[in-house]
Each structure stands twice: as C-alpha cells, then as structure tokens.
C-alpha positions as semicolon CSV with decimal commas, in nm:
position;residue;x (nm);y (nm);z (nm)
1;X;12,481;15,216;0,926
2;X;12,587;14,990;0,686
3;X;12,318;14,714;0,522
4;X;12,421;14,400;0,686
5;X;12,149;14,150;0,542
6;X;12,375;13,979;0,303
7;X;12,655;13,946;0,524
8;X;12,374;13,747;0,797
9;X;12,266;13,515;0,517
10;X;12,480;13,201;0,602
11;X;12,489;13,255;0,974
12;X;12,390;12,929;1,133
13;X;12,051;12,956;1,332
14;X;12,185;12,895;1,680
15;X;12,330;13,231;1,639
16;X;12,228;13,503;1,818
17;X;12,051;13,753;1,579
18;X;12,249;14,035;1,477
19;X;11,982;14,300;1,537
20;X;11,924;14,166;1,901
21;X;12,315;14,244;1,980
22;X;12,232;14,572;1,842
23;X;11,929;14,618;2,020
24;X;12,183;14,588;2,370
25;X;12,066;14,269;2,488
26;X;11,885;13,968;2,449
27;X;11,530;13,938;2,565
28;X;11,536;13,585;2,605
29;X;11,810;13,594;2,822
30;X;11,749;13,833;3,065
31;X;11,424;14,008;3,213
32;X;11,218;13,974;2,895
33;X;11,032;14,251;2,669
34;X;10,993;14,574;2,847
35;X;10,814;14,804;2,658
36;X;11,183;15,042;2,660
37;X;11,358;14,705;2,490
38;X;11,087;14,665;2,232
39;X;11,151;15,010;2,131
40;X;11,533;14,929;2,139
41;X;11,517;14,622;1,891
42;X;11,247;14,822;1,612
43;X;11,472;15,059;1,606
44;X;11,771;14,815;1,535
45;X;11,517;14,571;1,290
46;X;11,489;14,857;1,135
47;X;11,797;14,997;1,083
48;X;11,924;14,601;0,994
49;X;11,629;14,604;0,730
50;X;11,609;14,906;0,593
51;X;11,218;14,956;0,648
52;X;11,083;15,265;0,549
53;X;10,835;15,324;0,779
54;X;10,888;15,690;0,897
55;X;10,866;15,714;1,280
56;X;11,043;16,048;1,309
57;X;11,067;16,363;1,096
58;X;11,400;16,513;1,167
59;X;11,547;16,805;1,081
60;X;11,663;16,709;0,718
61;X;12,038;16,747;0,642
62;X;12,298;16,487;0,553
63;X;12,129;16,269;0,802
64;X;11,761;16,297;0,613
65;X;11,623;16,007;0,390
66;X;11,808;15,977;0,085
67;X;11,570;16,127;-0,096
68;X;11,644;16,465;-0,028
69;X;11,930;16,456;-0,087
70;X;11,923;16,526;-0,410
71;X;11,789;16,897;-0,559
72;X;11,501;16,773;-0,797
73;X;11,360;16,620;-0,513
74;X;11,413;16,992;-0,278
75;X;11,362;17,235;-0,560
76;X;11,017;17,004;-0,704
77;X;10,887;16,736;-0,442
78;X;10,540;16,715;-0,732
79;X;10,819;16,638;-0,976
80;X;11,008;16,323;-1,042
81;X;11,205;16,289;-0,773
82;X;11,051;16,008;-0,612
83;X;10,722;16,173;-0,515
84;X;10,527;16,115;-0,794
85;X;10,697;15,973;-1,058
86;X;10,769;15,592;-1,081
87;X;11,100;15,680;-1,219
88;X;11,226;15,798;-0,874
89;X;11,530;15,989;-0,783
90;X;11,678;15,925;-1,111
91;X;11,433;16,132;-1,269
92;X;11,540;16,426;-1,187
93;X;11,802;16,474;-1,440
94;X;11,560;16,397;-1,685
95;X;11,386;16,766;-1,812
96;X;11,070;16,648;-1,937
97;X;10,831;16,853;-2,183
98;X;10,502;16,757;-2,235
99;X;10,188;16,798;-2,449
100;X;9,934;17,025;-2,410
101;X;9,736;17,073;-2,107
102;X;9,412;16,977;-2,116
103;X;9,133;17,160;-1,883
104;X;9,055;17,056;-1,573
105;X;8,766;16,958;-1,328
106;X;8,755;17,191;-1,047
107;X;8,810;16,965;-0,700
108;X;8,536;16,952;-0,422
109;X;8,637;17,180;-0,063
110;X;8,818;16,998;0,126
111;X;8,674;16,933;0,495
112;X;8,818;17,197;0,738
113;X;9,110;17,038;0,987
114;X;8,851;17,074;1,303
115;X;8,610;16,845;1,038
116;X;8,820;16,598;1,027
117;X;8,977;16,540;1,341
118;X;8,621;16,527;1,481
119;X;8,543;16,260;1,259
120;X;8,877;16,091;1,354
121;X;9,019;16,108;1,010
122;X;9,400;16,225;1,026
123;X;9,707;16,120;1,084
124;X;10,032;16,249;1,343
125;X;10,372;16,369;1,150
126;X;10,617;16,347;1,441
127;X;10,910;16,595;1,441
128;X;11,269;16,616;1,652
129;X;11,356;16,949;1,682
130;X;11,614;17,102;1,968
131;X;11,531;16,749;2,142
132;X;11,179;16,766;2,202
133;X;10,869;16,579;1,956
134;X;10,659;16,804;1,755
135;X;10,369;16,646;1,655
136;X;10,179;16,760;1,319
137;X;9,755;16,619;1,294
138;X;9,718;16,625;0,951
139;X;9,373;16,468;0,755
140;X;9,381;16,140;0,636
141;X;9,398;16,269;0,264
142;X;9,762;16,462;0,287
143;X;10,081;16,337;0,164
144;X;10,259;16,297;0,542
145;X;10,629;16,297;0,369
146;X;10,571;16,645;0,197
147;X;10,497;16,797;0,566
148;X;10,770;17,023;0,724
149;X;10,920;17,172;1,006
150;X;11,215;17,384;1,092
151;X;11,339;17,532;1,420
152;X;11,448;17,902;1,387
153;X;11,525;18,170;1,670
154;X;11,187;18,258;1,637
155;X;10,994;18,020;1,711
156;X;10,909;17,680;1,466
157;X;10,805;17,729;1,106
158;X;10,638;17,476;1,002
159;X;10,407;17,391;0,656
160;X;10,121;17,125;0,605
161;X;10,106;16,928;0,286
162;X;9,823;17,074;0,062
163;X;9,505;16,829;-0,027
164;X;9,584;16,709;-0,375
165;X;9,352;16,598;-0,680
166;X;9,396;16,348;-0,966
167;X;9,600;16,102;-0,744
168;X;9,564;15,842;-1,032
169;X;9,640;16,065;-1,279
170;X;9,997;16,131;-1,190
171;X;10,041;16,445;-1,506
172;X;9,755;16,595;-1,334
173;X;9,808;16,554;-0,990
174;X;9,831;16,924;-0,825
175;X;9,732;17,097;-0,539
176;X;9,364;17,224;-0,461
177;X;9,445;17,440;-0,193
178;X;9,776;17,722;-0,151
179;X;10,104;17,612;0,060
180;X;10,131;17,829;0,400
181;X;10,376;17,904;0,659
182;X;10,328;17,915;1,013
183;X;10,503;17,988;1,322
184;X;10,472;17,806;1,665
185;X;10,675;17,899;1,978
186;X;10,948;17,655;2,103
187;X;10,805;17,422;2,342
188;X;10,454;17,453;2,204
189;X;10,475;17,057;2,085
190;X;10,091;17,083;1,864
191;X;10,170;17,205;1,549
192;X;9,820;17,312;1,452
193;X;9,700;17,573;1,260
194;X;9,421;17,716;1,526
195;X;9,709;17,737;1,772
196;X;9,999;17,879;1,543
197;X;10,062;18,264;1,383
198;X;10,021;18,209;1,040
199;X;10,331;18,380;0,869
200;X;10,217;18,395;0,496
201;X;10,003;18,197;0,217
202;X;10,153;18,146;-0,074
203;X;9,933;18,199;-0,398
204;X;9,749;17,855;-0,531
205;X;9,841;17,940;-0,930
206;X;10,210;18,061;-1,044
207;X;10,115;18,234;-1,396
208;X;9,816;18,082;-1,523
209;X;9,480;17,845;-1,443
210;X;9,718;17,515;-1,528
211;X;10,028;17,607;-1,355
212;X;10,061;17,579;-0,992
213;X;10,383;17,682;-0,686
214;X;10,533;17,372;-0,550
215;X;10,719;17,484;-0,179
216;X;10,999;17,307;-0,179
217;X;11,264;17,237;0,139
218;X;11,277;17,473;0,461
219;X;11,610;17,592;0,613
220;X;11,670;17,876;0,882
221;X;11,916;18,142;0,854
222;X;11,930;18,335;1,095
223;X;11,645;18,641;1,069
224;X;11,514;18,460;0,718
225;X;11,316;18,140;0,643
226;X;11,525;18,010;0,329
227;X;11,323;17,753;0,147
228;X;11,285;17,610;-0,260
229;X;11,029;17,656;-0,474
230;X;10,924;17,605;-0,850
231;X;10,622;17,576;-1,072
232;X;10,471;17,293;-1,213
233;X;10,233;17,269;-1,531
234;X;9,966;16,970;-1,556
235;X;9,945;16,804;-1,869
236;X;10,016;16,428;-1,946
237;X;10,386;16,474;-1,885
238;X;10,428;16,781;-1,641
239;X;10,675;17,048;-1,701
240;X;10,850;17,216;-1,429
241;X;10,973;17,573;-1,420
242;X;11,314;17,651;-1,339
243;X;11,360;17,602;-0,975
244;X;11,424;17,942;-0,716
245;X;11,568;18,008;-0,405
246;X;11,386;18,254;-0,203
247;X;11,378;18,430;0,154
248;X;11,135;18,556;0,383
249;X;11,191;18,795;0,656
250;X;11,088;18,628;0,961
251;X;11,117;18,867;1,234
252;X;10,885;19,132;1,001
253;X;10,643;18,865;0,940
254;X;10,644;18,721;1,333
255;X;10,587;19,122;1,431
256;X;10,272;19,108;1,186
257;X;10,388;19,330;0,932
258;X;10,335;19,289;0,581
259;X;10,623;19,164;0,376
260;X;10,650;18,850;0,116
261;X;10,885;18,663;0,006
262;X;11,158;18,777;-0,246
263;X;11,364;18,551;-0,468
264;X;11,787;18,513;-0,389
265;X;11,853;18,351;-0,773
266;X;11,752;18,086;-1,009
267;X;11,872;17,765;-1,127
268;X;11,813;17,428;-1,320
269;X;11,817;17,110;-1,278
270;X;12,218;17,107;-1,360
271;X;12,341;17,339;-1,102
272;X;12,467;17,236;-0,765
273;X;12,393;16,917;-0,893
274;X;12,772;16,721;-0,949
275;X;12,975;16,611;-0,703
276;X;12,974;16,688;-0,349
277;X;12,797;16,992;-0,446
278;X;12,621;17,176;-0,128
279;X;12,403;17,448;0,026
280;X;12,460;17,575;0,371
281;X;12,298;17,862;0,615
282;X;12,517;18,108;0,833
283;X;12,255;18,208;1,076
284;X;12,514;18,424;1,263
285;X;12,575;18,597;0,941
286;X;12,263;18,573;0,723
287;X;12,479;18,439;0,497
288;X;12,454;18,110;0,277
289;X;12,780;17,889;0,166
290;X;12,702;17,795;-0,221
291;X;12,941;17,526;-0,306
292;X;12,917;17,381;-0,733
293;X;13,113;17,182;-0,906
294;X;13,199;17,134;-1,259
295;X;13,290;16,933;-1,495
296;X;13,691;16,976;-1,553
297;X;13,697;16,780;-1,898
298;X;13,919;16,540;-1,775
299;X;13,676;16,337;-1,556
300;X;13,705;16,545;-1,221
301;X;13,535;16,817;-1,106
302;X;13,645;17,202;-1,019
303;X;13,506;17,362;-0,728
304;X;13,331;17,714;-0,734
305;X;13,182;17,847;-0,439
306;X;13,104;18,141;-0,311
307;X;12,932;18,352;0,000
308;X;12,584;18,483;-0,067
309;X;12,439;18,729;0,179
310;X;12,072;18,723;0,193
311;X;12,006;19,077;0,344
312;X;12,179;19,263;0,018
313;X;12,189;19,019;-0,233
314;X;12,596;19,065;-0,235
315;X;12,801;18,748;-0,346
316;X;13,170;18,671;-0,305
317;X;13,354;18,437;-0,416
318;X;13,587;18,231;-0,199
319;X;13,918;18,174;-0,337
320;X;14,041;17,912;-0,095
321;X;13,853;17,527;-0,097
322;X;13,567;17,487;0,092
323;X;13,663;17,116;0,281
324;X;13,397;16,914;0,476
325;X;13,386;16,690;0,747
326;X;13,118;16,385;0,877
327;X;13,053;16,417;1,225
328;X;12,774;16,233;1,472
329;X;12,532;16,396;1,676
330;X;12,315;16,241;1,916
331;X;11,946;16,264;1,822
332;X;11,606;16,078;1,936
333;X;11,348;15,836;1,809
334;X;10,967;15,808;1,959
335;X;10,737;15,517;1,967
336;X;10,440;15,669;2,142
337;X;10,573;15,803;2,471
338;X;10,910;15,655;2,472
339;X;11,226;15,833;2,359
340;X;11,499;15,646;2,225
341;X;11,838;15,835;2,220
342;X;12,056;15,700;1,907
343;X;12,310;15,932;1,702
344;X;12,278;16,028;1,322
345;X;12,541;16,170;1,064
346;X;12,590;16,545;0,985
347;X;12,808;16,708;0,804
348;X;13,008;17,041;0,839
349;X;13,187;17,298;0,563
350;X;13,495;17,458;0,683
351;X;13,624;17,741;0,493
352;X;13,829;18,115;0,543
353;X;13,717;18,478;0,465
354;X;13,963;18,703;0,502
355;X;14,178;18,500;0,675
356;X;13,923;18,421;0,974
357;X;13,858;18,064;0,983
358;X;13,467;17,941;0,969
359;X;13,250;17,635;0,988
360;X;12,841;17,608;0,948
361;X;12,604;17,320;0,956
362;X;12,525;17,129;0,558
363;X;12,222;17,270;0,505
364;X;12,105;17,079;0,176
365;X;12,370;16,824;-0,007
366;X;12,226;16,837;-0,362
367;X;12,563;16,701;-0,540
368;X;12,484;16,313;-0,687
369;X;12,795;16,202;-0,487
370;X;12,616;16,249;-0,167
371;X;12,375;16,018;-0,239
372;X;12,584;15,758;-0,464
373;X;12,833;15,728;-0,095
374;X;12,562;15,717;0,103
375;X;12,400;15,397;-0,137
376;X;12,748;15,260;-0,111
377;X;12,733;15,261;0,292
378;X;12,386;15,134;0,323
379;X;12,466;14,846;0,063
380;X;12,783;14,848;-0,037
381;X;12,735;14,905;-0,396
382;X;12,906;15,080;-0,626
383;X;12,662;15,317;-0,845
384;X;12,766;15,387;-1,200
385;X;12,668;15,693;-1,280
386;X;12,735;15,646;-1,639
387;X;12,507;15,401;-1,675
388;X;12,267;15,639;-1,477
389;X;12,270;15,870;-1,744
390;X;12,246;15,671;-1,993
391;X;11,933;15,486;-1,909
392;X;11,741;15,869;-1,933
C-alpha cells in the first residue's frame, strides 16, 4: 500500500480521516468501538503510518519487511544489513575488513527457557503459517526479529534467536550459545523447545575461538530445509565470510537419523544481488530457480538463470527468460485473539524446461530493484542508486 501521509497533509479537518475509511467504517457514526473495529483501524493506522511495530511474523517472501529483501541482510542478519549496523540496508554492499581481534570475556549461562518463563521474563513471536498463529515464548534477552519459522510437509521448522553478548559493543556482538533447528507438527500452535523434535544444532564457532556461524533465512523445498548461512569474525569492524547456501535432509533428520547439513554453493556479496535478481524453491521437484543478473555495459542488465537440483547437485541452465508476475493472496493479522483477514503481495517466476511450462512461489528477492520499487510504492520516491554507491 502506498504511503499516503503527504498526500493527507492539507486535508481540511472536517474530513473524515483517511485511515477510518480504510478501517470500513466510522466509529463515530455507527455502533462505536468493538473490540473487532479496533483491530480493523490499527491495522489501517498502521499501514497509513508505516509503524514498525511487528504484530505478525509471516512467512517472508516478496510480502516480508523490506529488510529481507535484500541478501546481506538473508545471507548475514549479525552483519550490516540493518541488524546491527547503524548503516542499515545500505551496508551491505559495503565489504568491510577490520583490525585485529582482540580476546574476549567468556559470557555468563544464560537462564534455561523453563527459568525464565517462570520468572515471567519473555516475550511471544507470533507466526502465520497455512492460516493458523504460531506463537514462539522466547526470554526477554533475544533479538525477536532474528526468530524463524517455516512450514514444510513435515511438520514446522522453526529456530530461536541465540542469547547474544557485547550488545554495546556492536564489532563484538556474537552469539553465546549455537543456532538449532526444530520441528513441530502442523497444528501444534507452541513453538517450544520441550514440546518440539529437535532436528540439529549447529556448532557455536565456524573455524576458530573468534569466529562464529550466523543462520541465515529458512525456505522449504520439498524433502530439504534450504536456509543461508555465513561466518562472522569479532573485532572492531567485523568481517564476514563469504556467504553459503546449504540443505538439510528433513525427512532423515524427522526419522532420527543422523545426517547434517551439506553446502549447495557459495557466493558474495555481488551475486544475485542486481536487478530483479531472485531465489525460488520447487518443492515438487527439489529443485531451486536461481535467477542473476549482470551488468550488460550499457546500463541494463542480462539475465542468467538456471535450475539447481538439490538432491544431485546438477545445474542447468535455462535458455528461455525467466518472467515474473505480482499477485495477492489473502493472509491474517492477530491482536490477541482476534484474526484480521487482509491480503499481502507475492510474487511468482514463470519459466519452460523442455518445453513444459512451470511456475513456483519467490522464495527470496535479493536483486536491489526489489527493494528500490517497493520504496517507490510505499513513498513514492525515486532511489538513486548511483548515489547509493557512491556514499560507501
């Protein structure tokens, strides 16, 4: 929905406010503030004001905040991409390198979850997922926006933020405890560890006592988990590894059986990065849609994409252009116990292999261009990325 603040500024005050009309009716008018119409009219305020209070965790694709939808911020959520570093989202075309690392003080335990919900001390993550709320208790201390949840044909994977140290000290901030999976059946609306199948821990350190795995963004496809991940040094600048792509098996892992994850292929910072570049899951196929674009030299872009399939590691390259298409899909919004049914954007790739026509779900929209329309809708501004670049 397009920002509509400016275009209210010289309304007269008799006039019925715009986010009431939105809302579906006025509550001086008729039978007053039910608690259903309160719920209706935050949701428009909000909308109108762009608030960023987060009330629902959705399933993140084109319709996610705009912050991921760019791939610093998937690949390195610790890095600057808005998490950490003041610089936000632009930061993430900056590659940073830093001085040394200097030692640091091992952080106290933590206080187990059953601690702290005794002592009342967490917070509720609410997720949408195959229309019903999830909701995720996490302690007081966790960063709520790095908490995630995916539906799969298993069951719900889901992953807690980790307790952090050195929040003032943003080069140093890491992780004092490992990232972990874990699998809930559908329906099963708690997403707590005592009540879930842990699916795997990932290790704390990635190559030595200073460098530490960041988990990046979730997706399902079909019998694998698909999600980002890096490495991140602590010093007083960080330095991040190259960012990875990796799979887990889920139906191994959900029978108990011991597998880990395996890595599908690296990349940097500059990849899948231009354009309406884009990352999509087949979950039919096992297959994901990698769609990059480059520069052509003549200020445009070429498109090169290509089918990866994730049980054999086999890639093929699509000769034909991959073309997308914005759709709406209705979704839902909790306040407490009410549900309020509103509709989101999503987007859909349609391309051809071997002549058979096919068309899969946006999975991750990493290109700049996704997020320079989407600033353009919400304010209608124009971003330069020129002068983007130039400012790094």
């Amino acid at each position: 929905m397009k920002h509509r603040q400016a275009e209210n500024a010289g309304k007269v005050m008799t006039e019925q406010p715009e986010w009431y009309r939105e809302a579906g009716r006025s509550p001086f008018a008729e039978d007053g503030f039910t608690p259903q119409l309160m719920a209706r009219i935050e949701l428009a305020a909000e909308r109108r004001n762009g608030a960023g209070k987060v009330i629902m965790r959705r399933r993140i694709g084109i319709a996610g905040v705009t912050a991921v939808l760019l791939l610093g911020v998937l690949l390195w959520p610790l890095a600057g991409g808005g998490k950490e570093s003041g610089d936000g989202p632009l930061a993430i075309w900056n590659n940073k390198s830093g001085a040394a690392v200097q030692p640091s003080v091992p952080a106290a335990p933590s206080p187990s979850p059953a601690a702290q919900r005794s002592s009342g001390y967490f917070s509720k993550v609410n997720f949408e997922l195959g229309g019903l709320k999830y909701v995720m208790s996490l302690p007081i201390d966790r960063d709520e926006r790095s908490a995630q949840a995916v539906e799969t044909p298993l069951g719900i994977v889901w992953s807690p933020p980790p307790p952090k140290a050195d929040y003032l000290r943003p080069g140093y901030t890491r992780n004092t405890e490992p990232y972990a999976l874990y699998l809930t059946p559908k329906g099963h609306t708690d997403l707590s560890a005592e009540s879930a199948q842990r699916l795997y821990t990932f290790p704390l350190y990635a190559g030595g006592a200073q460098t530490y795995f960041a988990l990046g963004y979730l997706f399902s496809a079909g019998d694998y988990l698909v999600f980002t991940n890096g490495a991140y040094t602590v010093g007083e600048v960080k330095q991040h590894s190259p960012g990875k792509i990796s799979a887990l098996d889920l139906r191994k892992a959900s029978a108990g059986e011991v597998t880990v994850p395996f890595d599908l292929f690296t990349f940097n910072s500059s990849d899948y990065s231009l354009d309406h570049a884009f990352i999509a899951a087949d979950p039919d196929r096992n297959e994901l849609l990698l769609v990059d674009y480059k520069e052509d030299g003549n200020g445009g872009f070429i498109q090169h994409s290509k089918l990866y399939e994730i049980t054999t590691g086999k890639s093929d390259v699509l000769p034909e252009t991959v073309t997308t298409e914005k759709k709406k899909r209705p979704t839902k919004v909790h306040y407490g116990e009410l549900s309020i049914t509103t509709e989101e954007d999503y987007y859909v790739a349609h391309y051809e292999v071997n002549g058979e026509k096919r068309t899969v779900d946006i999975s991750m929209a990493t290109g700049e261009q996704w997020f320079y329309d989407w600033w353009y809708d919400e304010h209608g501004e124009k971003i330069d990325a020129s002068t983007i670049k130039k400012k790094l």
